[in-house]
N, C-alpha and C positions, 0 to 999 in steps of 0.2 A: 281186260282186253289190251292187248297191245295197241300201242297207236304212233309207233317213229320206227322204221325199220333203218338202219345205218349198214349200207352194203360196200365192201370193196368194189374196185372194178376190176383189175387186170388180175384171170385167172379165180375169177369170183364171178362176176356179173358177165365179163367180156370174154367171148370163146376166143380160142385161138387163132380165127381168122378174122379176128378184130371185130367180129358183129355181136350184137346181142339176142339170139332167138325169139322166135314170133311168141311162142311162150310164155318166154318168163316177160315179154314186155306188155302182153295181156292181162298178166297175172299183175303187177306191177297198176298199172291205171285202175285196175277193179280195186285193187288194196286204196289206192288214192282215191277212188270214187266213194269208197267206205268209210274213210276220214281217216287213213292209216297213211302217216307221209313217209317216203321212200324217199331217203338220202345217199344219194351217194359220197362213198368216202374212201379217200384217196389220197397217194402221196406224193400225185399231182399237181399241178397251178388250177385254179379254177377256170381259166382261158381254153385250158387243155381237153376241160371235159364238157364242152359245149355243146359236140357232138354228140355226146353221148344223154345230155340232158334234151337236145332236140328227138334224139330215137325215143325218147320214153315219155314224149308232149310232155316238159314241164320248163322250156325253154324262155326263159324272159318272161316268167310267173310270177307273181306275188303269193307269198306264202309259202314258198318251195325253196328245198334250202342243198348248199353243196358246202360237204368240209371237204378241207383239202391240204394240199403240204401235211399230210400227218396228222393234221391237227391244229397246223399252225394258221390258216385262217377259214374263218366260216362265212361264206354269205348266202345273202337271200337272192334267187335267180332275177330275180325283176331289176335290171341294171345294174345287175351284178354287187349290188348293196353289200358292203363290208362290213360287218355286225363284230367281228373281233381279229386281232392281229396280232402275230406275236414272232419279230424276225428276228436275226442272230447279231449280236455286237460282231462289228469286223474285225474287232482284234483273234476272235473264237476262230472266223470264216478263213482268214488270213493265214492262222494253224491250221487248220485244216486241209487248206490248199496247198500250204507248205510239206506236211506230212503225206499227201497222195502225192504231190512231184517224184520226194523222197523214193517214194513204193515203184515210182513209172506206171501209176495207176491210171484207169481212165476215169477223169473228175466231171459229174456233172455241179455246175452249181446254179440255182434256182432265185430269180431274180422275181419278184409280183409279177410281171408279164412278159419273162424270156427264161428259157431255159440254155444255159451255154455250157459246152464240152470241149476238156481238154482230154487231147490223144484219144479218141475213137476210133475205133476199130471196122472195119467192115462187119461183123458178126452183130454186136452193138447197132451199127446201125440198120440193119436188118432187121433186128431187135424192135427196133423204136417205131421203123417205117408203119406208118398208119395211129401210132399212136401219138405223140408229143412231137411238135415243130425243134429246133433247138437252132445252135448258132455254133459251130464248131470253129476251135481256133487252138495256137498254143502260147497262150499269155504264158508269162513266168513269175506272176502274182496277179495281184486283186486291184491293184490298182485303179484300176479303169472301172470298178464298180463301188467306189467310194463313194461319189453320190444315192448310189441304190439299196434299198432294203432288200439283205439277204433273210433265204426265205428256210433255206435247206442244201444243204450240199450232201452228195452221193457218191462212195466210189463202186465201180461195177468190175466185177471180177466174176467168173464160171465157177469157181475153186470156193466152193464154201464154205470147205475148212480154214484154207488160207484167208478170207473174208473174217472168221472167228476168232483168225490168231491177233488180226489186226485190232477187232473190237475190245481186245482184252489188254491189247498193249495199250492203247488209246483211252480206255477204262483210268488208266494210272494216270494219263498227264493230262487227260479233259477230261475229267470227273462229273463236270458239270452241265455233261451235253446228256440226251436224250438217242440212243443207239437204236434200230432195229434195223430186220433183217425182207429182203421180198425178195419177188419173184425168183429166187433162187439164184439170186446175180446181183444184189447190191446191200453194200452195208451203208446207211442213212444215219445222217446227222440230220437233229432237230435242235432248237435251246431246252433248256433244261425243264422238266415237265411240260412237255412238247408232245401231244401223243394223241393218235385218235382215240383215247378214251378219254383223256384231258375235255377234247374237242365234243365228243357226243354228252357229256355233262355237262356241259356247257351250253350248247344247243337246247336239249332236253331242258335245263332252269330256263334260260329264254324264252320258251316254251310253253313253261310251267308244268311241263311233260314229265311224274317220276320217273324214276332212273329203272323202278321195275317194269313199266310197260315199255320198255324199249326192246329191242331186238338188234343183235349186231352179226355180222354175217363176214368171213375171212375167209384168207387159203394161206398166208402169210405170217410170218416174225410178228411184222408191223401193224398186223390186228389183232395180237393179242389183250392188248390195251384196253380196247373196246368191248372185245369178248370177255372179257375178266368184270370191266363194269356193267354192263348190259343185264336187264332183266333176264332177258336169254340171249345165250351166245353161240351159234352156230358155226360148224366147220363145213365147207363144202367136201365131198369125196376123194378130191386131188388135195387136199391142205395137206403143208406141212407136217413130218411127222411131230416135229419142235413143239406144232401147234393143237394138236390133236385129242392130249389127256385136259387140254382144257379147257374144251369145247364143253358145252350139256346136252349137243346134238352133232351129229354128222349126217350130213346126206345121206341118200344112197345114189344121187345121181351128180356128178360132178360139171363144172363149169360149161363143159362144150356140151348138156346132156341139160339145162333147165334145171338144176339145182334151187335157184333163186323162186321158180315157181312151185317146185317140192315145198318151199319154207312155205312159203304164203299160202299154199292151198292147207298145209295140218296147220299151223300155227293163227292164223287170220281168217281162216270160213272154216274149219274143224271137219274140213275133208280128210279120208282115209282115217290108215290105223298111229 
């Protein structure tokens, strides 16, 4: 039996009008009532998905857990308990913000508890509205976050292709970072084995949870990771095509449509075919 479900949010778990269906979050508490724990995972702050842990009652819990940044930190909800951490040397962060100035790219970079952007865009923040708080400005380095733990930096760009030319240049002179891809708008820097699958093995040994009863659930680059390690790896019906041969399931109902409660009803009570 499975017993840790590890689900994205945006364009997974989260429809496009920022809510999450009466649904799949009935479906969701019956899984938890079962002893089957429902993680969200995300490449998010943990701050950020508070919300979305209060829609799904597991809000300031003990025993309930949120990965986040990718991968880069996991805690347990109940005051926000920080079970592992793993942020970026500045020297790396520094490059990187260097190299997206270069591009005239718009840079988020991810601080433990603030997300700040350089050069956004209106569309961008349209984007973000209802999702993540942020701090927009145009620094011309990092300075100003030398005392802080860098957590992840993002550039976002529509042009996916152009996003792939970058990751590939970038592949040559930081080798040593941790690349993927989401919501069809950002290439993601993590440190190096940085990954939501790093992060759900992780969890999962903490746990004592094997890595076969796990279940991981994406639409994105950035969950393939998880999907790859996961006992079973799910694509919802909107994923990636990138991400799709290597999935061991797909939907047939996608994100705005209870997907999430698709999984859990065949896979966790052996409803349907």
């Amino acid at each position: 039996m499975y017993k840790l479900i590890a689900c994205d949010l945006d364009g997974t778990l989260i429809k496009s009008d920022r809510t999450i269906s009466e649904e799949n979050i009935k479906s969701i508490k019956e899984a938890n009532d079962a002893g089957v724990l429902f993680v969200p995972t995300s490449g998010r702050g943990f701050l950020s998905i508070q919300v979305t842990a209060k829609a799904l009652g597991v809000f300031n819990k003990k025993n309930q857990y949120i990965i986040s940044y990718n991968g880069g930190v996991i805690t347990e909800n109940y005051q926000n308990k920080i079970l592992l951490m793993k942020d970026m040397d500045h020297q790396v962060a520094d490059k990187l913000y260097e190299e997206g100035l270069k591009r005239n790219l718009t840079i988020h970079v991810y601080t433990l508890d603030q997300v700040y952007i350089y050069h956004i865009s209106k569309e961008e923040k349209e984007f973000l509205n209802g999702r993540i708080s942020y701090i927009e400005g145009s620094w011309q380095n990092l300075n100003f976050l030398k005392d802080q733990k860098i957590l992840k930096i993002l550039y976002e760009n529509t042009n996916y292709e152009f996003l792939k030319k970058i990751s590939e240049e970038l592949s040559i002179t930081l080798p040593y970072l941790a690349m993927s891809f989401s919501s069809k708008r950002y290439l993601e820097f993590n440190p190096e084995n940085v990954t939501k699958g790093a992060g759900l093995v992780s969890l999962a040994d903490y746990l004592h949870i094997p890595i076969e009863e796990t279940i991981a659930i994406g639409d994105s680059l950035n969950d393939l990771s998880m999907i790859e390690k996961a006992g079973l790896g799910v694509g919802v019906n909107n994923a990636s095509y990138d991400l799709v041969p290597h999935c061991d399931f797909i939907t047939k109902n996608d994100y705005n449509h209870s997907a999430i409660k698709e999984v859990i009803d065949r896979f966790i009570f052996n409803k349907g075919n």
